[in-house]
C-alpha positions in Angstrom: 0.0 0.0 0.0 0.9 3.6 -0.3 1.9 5.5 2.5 -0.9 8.0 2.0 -3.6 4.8 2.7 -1.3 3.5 5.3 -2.0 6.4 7.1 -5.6 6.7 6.5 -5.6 3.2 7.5 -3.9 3.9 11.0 -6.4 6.6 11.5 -9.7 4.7 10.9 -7.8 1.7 13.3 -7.2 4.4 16.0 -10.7 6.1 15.3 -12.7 3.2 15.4 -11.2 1.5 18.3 -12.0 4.7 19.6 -15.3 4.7 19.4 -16.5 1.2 19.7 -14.3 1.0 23.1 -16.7 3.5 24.6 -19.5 2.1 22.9 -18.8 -1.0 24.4 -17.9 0.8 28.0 -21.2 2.5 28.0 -23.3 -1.1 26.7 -21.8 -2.5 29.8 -22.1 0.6 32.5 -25.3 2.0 30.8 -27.1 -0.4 29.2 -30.5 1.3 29.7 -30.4 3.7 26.8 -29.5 0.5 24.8 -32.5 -1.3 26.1 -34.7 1.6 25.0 -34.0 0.7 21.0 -33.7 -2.7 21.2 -36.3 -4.2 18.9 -39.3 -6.0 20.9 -38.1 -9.2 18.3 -35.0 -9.2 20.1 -34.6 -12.5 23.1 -33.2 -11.8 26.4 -32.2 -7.8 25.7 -29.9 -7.3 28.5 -27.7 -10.2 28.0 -27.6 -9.0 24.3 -26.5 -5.7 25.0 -24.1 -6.6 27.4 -22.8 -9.0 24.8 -22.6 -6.2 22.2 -20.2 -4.0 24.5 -18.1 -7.3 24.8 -17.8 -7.5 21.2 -17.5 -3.7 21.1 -14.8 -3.7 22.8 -13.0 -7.0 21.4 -13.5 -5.5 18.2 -11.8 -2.0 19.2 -8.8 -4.0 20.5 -8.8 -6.7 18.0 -8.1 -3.3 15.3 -4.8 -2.5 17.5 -3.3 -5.9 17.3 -1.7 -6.7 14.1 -2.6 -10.7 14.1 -6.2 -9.9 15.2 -6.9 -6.5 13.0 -8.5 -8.8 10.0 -11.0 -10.6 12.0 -11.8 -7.5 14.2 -12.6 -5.9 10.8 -14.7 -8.8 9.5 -16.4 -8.9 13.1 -17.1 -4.9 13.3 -18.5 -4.6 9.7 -20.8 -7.9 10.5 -21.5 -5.8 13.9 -22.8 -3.2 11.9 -24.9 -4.7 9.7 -27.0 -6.4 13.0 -27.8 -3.5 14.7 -29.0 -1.8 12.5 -32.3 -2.9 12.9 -32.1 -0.8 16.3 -30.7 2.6 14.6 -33.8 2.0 12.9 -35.8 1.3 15.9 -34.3 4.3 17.5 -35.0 6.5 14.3 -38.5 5.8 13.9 -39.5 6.2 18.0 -37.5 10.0 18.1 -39.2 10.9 15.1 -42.2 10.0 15.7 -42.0 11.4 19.2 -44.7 14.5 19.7 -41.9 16.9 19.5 -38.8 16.8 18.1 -35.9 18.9 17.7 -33.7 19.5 14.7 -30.9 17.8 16.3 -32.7 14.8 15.9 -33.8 15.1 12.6 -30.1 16.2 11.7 -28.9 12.9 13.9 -30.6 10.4 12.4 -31.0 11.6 8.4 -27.0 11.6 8.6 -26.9 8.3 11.0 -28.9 6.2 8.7 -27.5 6.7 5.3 -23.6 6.3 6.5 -24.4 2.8 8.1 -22.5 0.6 4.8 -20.1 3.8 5.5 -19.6 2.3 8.7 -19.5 -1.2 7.5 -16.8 -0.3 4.6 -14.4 1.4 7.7 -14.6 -1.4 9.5 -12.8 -3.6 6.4 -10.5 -0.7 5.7 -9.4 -0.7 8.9 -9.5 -4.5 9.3 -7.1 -4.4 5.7 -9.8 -6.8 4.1 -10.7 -4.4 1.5 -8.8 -0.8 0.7 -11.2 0.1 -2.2 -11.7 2.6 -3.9 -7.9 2.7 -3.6 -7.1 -1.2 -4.4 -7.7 -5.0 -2.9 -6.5 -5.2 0.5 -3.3 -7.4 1.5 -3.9 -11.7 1.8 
């Protein structure tokens, strides 16, 4: 890879690790918020949001440690994909709430539509894919 995508690469590593570490802190220490747009379909809620801070996290340090970094990608894109039914969830119960502020309009009209965003970071960082630039390593 070029040294330009290497570094775009170590950024997305650091910045996602970032951000699913404190997700995963907060699914542990907070899980009520969680529980709130969790999807009635969903069995046993809190041990599933306690399990998605577990992963959370494994996935934020798995993208730190070279020999992990693939599967921590593969794992956080598939991580994702599954909770986005509760985005969703969470989507449709603010804004269908009797008031609501621009905030969450401008929240979850941005949050929505950047979720295969999301997914795509996940494989940069992980190295599994690097397009548009080119195939990531074997």
């Amino acid at each position: 890879m070029t040294a330009r995508i290497d570094v775009w690469q170590r950024r997305c590593q650091w910045g996602l690790s970032s951000v699913y570490g404190l997700a995963g802190i907060l699914h542990l220490v907070l899980p009520k918020p969680f529980l709130g747009i969790t999807p009635a379909w969903v069995p046993e809620p809190e041990a599933v949001i306690f399990l998605t801070g577990l992963c959370e996290i494994a996935g934020a340090v798995g993208l730190l440690v070279p020999r992990l970094r693939k599967a921590a990608g593969i794992g956080l894109a598939l991580y994702a994909i599954c909770v986005f039914p509760a985005n969703i969830k969470h989507a449709i119960d603010s804004l269908g709430a009797a008031t609501v502020s621009p905030w969450q309009w401008s929240y979850h009209l941005i949050r929505l539509p950047l979720q295969p965003y999301l997914v795509w970071l996940a494989l940069f960082a992980g190295n599994i894919v690097v397009w548009p630039f080119r195939r990531g390593e074997k």
